[in-house]
N, CA, C and O atoms as a DFTB+ gen file, in Angstrom:
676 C
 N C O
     1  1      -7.804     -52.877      32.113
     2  2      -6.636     -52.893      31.254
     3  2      -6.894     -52.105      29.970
     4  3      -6.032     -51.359      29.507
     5  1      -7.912     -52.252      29.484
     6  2      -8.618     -51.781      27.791
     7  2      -8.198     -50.056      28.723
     8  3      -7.353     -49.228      28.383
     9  1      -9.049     -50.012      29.804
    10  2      -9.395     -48.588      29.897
    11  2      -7.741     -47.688      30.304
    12  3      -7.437     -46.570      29.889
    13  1      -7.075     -48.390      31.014
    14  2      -5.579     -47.762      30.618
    15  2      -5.139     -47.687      29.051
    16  3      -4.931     -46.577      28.560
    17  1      -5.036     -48.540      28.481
    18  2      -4.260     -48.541      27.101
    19  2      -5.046     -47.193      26.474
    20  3      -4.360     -46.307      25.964
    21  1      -6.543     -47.068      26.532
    22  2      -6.943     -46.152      25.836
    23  2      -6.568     -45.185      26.615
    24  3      -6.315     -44.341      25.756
    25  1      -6.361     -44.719      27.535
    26  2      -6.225     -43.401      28.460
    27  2      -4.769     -43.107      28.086
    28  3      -4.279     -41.978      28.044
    29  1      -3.931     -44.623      27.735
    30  2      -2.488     -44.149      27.504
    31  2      -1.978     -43.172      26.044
    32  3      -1.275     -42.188      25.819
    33  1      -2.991     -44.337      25.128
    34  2      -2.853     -43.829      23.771
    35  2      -3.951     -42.108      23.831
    36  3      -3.497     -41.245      23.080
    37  1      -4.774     -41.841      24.346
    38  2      -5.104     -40.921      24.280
    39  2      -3.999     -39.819      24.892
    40  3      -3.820     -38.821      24.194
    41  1      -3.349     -39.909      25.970
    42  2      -2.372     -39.182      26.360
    43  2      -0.900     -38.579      25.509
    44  3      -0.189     -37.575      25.555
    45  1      -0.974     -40.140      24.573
    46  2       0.526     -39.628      23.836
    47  2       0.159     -39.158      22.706
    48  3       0.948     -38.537      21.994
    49  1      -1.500     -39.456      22.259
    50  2      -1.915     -38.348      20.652
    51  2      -1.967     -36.992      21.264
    52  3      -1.528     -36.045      20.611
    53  1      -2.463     -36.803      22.462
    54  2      -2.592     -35.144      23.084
    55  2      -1.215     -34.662      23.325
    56  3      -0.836     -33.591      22.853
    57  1      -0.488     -35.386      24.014
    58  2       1.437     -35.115      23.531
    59  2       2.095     -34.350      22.404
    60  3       2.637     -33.263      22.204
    61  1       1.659     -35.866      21.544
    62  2       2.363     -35.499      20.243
    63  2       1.455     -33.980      19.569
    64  3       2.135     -33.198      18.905
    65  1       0.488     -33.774      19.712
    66  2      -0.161     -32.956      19.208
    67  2       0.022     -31.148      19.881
    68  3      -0.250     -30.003      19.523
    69  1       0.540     -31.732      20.828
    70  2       1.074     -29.915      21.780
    71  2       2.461     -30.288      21.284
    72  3       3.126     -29.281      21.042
    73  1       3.059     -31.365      21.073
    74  2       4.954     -30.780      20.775
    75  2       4.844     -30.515      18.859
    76  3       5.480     -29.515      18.527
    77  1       4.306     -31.091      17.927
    78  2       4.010     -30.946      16.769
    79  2       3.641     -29.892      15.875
    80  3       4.084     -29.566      14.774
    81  1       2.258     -29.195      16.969
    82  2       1.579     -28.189      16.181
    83  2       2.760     -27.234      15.793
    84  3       2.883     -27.002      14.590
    85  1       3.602     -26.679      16.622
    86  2       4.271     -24.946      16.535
    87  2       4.944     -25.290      15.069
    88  3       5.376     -24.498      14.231
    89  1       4.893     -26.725      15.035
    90  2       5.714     -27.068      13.199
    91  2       4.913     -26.989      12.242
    92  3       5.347     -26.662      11.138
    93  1       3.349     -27.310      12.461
    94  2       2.676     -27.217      11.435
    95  2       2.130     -26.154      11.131
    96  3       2.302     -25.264      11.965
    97  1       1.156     -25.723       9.707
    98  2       0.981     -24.608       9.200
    99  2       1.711     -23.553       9.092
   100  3       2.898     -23.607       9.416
   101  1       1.015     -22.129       8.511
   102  2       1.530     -21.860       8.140
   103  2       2.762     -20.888       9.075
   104  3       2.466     -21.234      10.218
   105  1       3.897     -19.933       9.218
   106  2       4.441     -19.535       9.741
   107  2       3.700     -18.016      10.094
   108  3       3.214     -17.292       9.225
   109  1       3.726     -17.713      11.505
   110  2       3.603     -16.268      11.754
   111  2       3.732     -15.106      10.455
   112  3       4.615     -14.986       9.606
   113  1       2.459     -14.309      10.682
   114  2       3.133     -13.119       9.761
   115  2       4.104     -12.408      10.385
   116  3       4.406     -12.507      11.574
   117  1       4.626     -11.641       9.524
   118  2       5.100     -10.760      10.270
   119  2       4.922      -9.321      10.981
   120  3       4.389      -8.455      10.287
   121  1       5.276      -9.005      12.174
   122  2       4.838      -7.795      13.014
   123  2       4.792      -6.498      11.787
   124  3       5.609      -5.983      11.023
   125  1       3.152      -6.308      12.149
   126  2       2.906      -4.856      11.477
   127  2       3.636      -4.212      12.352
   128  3       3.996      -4.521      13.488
   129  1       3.894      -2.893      11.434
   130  2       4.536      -1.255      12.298
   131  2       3.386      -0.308      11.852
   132  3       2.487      -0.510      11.035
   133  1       3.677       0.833      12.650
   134  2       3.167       1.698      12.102
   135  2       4.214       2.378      10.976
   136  3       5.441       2.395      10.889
   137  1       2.965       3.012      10.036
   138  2       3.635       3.795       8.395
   139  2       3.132       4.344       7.692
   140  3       2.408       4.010       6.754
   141  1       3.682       5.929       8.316
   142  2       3.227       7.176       7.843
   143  2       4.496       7.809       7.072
   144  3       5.697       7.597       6.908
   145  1       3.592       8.621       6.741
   146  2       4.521       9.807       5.530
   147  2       3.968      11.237       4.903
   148  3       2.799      11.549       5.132
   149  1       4.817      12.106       4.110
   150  2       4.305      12.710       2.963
   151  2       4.302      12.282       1.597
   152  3       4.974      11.353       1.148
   153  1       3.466      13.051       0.928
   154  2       4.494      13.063      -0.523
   155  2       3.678      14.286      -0.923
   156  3       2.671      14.742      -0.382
   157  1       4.457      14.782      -2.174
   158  2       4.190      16.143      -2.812
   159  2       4.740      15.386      -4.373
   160  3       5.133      14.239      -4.589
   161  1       4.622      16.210      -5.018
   162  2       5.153      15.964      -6.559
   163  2       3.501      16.914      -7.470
   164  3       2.468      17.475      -7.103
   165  1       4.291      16.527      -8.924
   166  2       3.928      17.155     -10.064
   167  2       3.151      16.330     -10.505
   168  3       3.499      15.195     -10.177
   169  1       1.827      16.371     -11.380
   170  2       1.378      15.434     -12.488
   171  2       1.193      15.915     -13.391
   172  3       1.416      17.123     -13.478
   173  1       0.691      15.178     -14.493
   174  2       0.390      15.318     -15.903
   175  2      -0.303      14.298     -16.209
   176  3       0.020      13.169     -15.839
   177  1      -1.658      14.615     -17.136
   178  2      -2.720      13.644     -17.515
   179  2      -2.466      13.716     -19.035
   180  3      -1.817      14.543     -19.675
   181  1      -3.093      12.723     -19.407
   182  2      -3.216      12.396     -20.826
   183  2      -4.699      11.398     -20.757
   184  3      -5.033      10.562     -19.917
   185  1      -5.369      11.855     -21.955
   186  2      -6.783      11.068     -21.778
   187  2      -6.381       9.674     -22.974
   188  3      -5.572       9.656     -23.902
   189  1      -7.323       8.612     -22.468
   190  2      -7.217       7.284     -22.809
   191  2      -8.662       7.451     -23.274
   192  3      -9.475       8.361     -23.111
   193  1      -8.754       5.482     -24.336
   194  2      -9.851       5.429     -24.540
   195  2     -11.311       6.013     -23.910
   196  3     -11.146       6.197     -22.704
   197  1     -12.548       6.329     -24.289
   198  2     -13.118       6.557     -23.321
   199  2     -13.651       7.879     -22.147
   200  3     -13.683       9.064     -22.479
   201  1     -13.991       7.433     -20.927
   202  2     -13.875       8.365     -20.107
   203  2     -12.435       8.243     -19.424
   204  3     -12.123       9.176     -18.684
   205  1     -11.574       7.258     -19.579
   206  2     -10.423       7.355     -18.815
   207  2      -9.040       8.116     -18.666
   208  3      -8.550       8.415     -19.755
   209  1      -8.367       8.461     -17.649
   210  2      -7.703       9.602     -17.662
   211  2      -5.911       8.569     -17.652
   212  3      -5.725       7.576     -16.949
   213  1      -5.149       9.009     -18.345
   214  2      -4.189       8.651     -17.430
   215  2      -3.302       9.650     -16.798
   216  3      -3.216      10.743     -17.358
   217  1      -2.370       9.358     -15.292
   218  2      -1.468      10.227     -14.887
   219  2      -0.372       9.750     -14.397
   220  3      -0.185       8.710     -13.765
   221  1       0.524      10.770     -14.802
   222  2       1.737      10.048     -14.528
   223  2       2.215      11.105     -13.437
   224  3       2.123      12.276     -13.804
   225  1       2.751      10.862     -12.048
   226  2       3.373      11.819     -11.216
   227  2       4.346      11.495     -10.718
   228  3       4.468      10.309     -10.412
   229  1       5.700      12.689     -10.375
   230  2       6.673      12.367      -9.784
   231  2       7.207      13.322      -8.774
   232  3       7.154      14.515      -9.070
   233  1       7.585      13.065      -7.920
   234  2       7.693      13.602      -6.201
   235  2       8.828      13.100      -5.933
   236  3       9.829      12.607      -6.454
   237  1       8.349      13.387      -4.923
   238  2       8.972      13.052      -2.999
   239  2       8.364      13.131      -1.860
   240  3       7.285      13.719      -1.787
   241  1       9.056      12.446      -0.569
   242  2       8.323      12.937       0.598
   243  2       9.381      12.446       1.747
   244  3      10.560      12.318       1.416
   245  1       9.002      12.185       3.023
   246  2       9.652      11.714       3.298
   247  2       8.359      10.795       4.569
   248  3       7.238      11.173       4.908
   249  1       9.207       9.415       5.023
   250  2       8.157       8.220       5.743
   251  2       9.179       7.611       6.550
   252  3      10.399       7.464       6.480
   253  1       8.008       7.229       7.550
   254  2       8.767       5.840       8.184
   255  2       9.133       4.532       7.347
   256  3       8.636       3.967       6.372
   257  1      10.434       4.270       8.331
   258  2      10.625       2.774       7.236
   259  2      11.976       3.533       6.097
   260  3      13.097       3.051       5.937
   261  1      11.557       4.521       5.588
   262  2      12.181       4.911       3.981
   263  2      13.113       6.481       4.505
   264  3      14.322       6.548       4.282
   265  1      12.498       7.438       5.073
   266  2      13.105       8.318       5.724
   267  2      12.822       8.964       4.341
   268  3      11.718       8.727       3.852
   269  1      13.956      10.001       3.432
   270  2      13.836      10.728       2.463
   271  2      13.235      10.092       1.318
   272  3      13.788       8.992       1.296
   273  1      12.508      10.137       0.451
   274  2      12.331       9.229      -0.874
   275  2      11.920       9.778      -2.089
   276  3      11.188      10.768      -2.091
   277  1      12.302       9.258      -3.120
   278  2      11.544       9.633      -4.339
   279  2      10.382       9.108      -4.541
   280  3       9.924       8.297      -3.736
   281  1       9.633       9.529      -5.780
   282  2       8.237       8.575      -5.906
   283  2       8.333       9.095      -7.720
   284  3       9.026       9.945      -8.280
   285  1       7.576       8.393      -8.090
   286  2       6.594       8.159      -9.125
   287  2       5.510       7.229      -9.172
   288  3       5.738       6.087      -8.773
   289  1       4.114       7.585      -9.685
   290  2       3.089       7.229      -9.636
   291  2       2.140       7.218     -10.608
   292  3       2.036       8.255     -11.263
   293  1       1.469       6.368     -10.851
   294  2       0.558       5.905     -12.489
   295  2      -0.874       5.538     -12.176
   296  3      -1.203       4.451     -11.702
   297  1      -1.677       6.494     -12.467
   298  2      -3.229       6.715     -12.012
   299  2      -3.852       6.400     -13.657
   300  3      -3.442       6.933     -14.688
   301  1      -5.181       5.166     -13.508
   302  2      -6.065       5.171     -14.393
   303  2      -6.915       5.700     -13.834
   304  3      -6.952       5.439     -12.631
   305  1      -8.146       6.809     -14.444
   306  2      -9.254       7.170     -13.168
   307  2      -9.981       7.513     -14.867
   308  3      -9.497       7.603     -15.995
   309  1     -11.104       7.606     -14.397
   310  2     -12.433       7.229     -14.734
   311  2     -13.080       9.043     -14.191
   312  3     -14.246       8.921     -13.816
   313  1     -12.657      10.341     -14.103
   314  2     -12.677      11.805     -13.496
   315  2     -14.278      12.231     -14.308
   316  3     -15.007      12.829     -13.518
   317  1     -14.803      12.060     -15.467
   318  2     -16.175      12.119     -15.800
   319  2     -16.818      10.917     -15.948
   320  3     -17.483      10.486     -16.890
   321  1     -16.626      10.596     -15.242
   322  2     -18.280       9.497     -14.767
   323  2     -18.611       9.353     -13.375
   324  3     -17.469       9.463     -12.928
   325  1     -19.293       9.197     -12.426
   326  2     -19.919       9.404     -11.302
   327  2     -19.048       8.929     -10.193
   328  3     -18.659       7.770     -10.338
   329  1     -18.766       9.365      -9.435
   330  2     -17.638       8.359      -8.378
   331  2     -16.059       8.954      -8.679
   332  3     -15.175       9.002      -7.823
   333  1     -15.928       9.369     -10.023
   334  2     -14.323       9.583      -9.855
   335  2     -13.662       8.705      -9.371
   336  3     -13.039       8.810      -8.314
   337  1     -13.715       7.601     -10.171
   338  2     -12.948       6.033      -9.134
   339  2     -11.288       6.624     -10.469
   340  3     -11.086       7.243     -11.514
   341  1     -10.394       5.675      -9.145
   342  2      -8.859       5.729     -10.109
   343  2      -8.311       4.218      -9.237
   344  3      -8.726       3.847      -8.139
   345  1      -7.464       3.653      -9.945
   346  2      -6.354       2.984      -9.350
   347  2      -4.715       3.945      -9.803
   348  3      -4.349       4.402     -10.886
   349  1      -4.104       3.950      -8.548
   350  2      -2.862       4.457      -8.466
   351  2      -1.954       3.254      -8.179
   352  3      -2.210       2.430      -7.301
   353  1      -0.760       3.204      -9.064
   354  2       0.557       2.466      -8.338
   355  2       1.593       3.146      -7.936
   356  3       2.283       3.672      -8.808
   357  1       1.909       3.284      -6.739
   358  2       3.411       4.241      -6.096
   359  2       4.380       3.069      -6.321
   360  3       4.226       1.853      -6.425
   361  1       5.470       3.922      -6.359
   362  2       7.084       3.659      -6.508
   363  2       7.250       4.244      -5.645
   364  3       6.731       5.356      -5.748
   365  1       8.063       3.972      -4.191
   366  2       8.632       4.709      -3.466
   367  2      10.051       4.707      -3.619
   368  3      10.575       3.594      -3.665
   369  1      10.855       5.801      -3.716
   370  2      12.544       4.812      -3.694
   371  2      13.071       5.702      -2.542
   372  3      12.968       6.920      -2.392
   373  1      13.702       4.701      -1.720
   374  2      14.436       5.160      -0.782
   375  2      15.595       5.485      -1.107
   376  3      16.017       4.875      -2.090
   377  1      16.795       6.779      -0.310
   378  2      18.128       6.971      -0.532
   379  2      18.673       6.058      -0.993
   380  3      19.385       6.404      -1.936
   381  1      18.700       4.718      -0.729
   382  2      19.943       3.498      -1.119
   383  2      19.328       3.042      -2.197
   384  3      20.096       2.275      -2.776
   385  1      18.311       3.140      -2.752
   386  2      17.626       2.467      -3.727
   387  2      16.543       1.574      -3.634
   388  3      15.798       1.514      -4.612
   389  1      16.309       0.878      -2.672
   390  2      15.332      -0.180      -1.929
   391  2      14.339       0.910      -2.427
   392  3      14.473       2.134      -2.410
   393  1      13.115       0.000      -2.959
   394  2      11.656       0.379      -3.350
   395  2      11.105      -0.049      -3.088
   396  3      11.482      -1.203      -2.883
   397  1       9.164       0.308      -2.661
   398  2       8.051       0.060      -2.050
   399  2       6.972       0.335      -2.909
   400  3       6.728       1.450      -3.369
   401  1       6.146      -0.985      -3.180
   402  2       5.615      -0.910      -4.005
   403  2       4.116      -0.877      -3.263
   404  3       3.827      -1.566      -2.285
   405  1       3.249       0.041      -3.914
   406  2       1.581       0.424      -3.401
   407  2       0.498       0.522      -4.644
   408  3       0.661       1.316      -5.571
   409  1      -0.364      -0.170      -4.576
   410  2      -1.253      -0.278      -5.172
   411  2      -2.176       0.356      -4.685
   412  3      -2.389      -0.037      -3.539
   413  1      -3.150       1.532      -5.143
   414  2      -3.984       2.071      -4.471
   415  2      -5.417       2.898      -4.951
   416  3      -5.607       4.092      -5.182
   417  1      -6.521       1.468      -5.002
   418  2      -7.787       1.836      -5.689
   419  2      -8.351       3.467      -5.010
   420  3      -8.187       3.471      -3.790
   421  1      -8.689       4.208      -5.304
   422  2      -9.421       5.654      -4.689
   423  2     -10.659       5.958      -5.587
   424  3     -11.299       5.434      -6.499
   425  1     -10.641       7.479      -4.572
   426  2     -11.478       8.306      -4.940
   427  2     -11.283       9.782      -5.054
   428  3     -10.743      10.469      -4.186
   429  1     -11.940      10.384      -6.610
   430  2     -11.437      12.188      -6.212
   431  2     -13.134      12.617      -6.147
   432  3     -14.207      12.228      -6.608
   433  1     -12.645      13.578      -5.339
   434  2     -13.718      14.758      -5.148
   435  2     -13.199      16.180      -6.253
   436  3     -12.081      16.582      -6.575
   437  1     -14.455      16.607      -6.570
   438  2     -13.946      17.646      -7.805
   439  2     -14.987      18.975      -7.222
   440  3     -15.340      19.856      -8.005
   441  1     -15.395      18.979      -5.818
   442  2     -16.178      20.104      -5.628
   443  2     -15.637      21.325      -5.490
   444  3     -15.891      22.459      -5.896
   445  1     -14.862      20.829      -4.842
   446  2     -14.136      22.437      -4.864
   447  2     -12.671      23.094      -6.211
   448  3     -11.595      23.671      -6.056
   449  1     -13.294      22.686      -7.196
   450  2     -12.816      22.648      -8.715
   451  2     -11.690      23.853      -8.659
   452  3     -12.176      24.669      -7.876
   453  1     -10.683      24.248      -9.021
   454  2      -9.708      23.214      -9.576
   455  2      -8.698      22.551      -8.444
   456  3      -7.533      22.189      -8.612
   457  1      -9.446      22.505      -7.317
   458  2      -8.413      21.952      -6.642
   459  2      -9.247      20.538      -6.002
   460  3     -10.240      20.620      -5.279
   461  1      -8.773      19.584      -6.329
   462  2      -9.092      17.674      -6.389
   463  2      -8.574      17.362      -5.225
   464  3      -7.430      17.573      -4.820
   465  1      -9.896      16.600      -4.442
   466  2      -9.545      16.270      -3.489
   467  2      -9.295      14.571      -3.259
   468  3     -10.276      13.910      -3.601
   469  1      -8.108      13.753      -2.721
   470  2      -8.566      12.385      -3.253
   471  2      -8.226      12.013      -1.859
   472  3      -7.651      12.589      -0.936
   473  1      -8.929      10.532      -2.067
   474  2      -9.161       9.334      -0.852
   475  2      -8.210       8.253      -1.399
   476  3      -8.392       8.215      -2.616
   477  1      -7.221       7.305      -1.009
   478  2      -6.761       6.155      -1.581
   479  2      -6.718       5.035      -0.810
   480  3      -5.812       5.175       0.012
   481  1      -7.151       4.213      -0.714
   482  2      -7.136       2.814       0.029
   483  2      -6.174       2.066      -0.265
   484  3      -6.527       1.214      -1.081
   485  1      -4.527       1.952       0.188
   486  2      -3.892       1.203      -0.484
   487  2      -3.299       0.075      -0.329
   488  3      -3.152       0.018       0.892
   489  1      -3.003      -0.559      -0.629
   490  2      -2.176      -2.066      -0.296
   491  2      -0.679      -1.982      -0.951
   492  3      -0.472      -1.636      -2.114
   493  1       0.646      -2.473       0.287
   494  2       1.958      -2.699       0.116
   495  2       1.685      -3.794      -0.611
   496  3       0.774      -4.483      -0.151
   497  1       2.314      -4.263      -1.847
   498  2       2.505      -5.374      -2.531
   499  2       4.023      -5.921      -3.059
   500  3       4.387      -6.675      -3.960
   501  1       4.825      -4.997      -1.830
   502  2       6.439      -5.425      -1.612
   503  2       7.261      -4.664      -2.272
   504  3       6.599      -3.753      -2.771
   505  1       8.656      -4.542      -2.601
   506  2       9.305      -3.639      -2.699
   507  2      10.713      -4.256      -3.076
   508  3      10.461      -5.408      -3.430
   509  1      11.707      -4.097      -3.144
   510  2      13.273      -4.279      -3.323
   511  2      14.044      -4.269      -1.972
   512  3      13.412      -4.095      -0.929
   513  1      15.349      -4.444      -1.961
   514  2      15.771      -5.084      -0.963
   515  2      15.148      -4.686       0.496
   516  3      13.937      -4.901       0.535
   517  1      15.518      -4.329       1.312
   518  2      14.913      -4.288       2.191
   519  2      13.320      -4.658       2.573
   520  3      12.976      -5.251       3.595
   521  1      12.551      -4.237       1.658
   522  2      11.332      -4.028       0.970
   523  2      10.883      -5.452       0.445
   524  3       9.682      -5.558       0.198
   525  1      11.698      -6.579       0.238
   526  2      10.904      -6.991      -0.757
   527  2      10.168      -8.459       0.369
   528  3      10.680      -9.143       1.255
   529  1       9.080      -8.434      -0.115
   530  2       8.069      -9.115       0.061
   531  2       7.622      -8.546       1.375
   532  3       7.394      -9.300       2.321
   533  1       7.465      -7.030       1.486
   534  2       6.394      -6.174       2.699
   535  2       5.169      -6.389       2.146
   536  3       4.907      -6.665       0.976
   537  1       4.421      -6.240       3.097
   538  2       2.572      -5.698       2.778
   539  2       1.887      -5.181       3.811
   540  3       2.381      -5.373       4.922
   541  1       0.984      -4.637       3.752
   542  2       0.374      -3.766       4.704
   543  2      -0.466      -2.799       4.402
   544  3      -0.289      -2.555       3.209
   545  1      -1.385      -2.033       4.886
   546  2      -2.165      -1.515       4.370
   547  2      -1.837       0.240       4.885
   548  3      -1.212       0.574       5.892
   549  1      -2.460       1.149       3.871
   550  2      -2.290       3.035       4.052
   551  2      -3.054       3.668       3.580
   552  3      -3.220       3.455       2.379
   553  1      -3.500       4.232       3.916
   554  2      -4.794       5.489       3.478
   555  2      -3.654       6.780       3.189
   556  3      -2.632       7.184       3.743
   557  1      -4.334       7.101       2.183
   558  2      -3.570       8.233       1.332
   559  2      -4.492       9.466       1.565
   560  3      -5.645       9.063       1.719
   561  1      -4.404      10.845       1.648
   562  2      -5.049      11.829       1.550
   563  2      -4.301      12.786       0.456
   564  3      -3.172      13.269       0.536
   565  1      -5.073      12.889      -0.380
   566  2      -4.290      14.150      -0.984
   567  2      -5.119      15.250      -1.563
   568  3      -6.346      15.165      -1.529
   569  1      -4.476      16.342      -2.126
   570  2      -5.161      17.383      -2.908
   571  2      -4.397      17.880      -4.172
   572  3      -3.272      18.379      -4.166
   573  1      -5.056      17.699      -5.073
   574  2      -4.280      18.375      -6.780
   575  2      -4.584      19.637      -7.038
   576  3      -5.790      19.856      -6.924
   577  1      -3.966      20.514      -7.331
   578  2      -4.475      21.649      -7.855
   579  2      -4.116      21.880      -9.388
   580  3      -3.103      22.410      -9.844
   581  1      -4.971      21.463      -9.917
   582  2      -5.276      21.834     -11.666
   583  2      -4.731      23.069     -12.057
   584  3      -4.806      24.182     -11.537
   585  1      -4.048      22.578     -13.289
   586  2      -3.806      24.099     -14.041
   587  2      -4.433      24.417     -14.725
   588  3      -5.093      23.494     -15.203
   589  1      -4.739      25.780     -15.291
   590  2      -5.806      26.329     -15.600
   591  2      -6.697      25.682     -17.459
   592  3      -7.774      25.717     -18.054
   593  1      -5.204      25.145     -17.617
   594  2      -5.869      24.450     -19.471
   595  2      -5.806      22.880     -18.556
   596  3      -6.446      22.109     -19.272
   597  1      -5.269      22.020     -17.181
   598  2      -6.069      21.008     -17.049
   599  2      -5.153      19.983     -17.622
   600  3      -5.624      18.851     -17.727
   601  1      -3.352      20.275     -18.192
   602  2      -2.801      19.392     -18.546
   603  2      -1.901      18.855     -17.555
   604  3      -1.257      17.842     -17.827
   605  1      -1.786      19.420     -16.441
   606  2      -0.732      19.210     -14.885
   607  2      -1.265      19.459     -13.780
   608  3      -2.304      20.115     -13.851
   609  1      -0.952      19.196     -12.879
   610  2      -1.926      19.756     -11.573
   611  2      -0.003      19.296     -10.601
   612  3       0.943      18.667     -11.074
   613  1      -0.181      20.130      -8.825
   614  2       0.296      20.009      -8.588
   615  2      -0.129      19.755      -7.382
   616  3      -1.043      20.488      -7.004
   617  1       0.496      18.377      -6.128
   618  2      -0.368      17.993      -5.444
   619  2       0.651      18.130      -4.034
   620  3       1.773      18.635      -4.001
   621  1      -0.086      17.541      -2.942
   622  2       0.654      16.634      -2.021
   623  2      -0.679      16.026      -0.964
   624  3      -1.875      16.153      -1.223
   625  1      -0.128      15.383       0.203
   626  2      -0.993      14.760       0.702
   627  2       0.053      13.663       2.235
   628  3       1.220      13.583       2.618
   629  1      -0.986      13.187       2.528
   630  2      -0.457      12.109       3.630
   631  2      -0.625      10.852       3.335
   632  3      -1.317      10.508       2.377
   633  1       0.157       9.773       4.344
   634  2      -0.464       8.496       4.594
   635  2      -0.121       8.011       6.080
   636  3       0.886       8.240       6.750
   637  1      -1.004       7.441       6.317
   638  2      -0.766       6.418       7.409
   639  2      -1.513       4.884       7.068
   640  3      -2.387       4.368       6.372
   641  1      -0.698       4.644       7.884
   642  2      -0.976       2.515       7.986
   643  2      -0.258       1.783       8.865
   644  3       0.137       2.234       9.941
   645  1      -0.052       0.628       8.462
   646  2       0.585      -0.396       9.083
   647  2       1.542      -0.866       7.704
   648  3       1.286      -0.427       6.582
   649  1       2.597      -1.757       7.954
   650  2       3.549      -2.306       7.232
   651  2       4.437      -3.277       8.114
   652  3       4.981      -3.220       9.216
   653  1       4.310      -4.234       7.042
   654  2       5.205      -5.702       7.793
   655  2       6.045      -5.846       6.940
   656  3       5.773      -5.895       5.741
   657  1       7.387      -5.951       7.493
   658  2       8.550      -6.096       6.430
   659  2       8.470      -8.142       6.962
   660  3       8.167      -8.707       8.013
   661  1       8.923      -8.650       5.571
   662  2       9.372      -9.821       5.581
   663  2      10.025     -10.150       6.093
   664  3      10.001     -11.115       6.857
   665  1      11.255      -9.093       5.712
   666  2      12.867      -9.690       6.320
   667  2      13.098      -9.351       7.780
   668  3      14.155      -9.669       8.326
   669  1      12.114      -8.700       8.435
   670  2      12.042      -8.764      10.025
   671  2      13.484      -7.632       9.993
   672  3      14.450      -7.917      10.700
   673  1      13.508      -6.338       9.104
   674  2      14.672      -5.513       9.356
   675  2      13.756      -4.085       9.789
   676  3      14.340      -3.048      10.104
């Protein structure tokens, strides 16, 4: 008798525990895509405390997800001290206005002087309507070409990644 009751109650905790779980924790992410693009645009530096550079750039390109877009972009980089480390933040704006927001620690190469070669590792950290609360990750490639006094350079480059929209659109 003991050994039914326990076989019973063991049966309806293993029950309750296959109809329960799909409720508990946390919810599915959502399906990465693939998300590639261009961009091209203009910059301009201005030096900060320090060894630090700042830049401000503004473009276009066009991507999955966004199709035609604008951009602007805001680089701290560190260009004389060893490594050439920068963090970049993109603005992407799509035709309707919906924006995509990228955070993206890198690296420039300065060997083949005046034209900068960079690496960016970046992270989606969401965007405006459509956009808002994406994330996902993109590798950036690009190249600057410096002007000759070193106050603008003019660039473009690629990305590819993955991207998960929130709103499952």
């Amino acid at each position: 008798m003991i050994k039914t009751i326990t076989k019973t109650l063991l049966y309806l905790q293993v029950c309750t525990l296959i109809v329960l779980s799909p409720l508990a924790g946390p919810k599915p992410s959502p399906k990465s895509q693939p998300f590639h693009g261009s961009i091209e645009g203009n910059e301009s530096y201005a030096p900060l405390q320090g060894d630090n550079l700042f830049t401000v750039g503004v473009g276009g390109g066009n991507a999955s997800h966004l199709g035609r877009f604008t951009a602007i972009w805001h680089t701290v980089s560190q260009p004389f001290l060893p490594g050439n480390f920068g963090i970049t933040t993109y603005e992407l704006v799509a035709a309707n206005g919906d924006s995509l927001f990228i955070n993206a620690p890198g690296q420039g190469d300065a060997s083949t002087y005046p034209v900068i070669s960079i690496v960016e590792t970046g992270t989606i950290t969401g965007g405006t309507g459509r956009f808002e609360g994406a994330s996902g990750t993109i590798l950036t490639l690009r190249t600057i070409t410096l002007s000759p006094d070193e106050s603008t350079g003019v660039g473009s480059g690629a990305f590819s990644g993955t991207i998960s929209l929130a709103k499952g659109k």
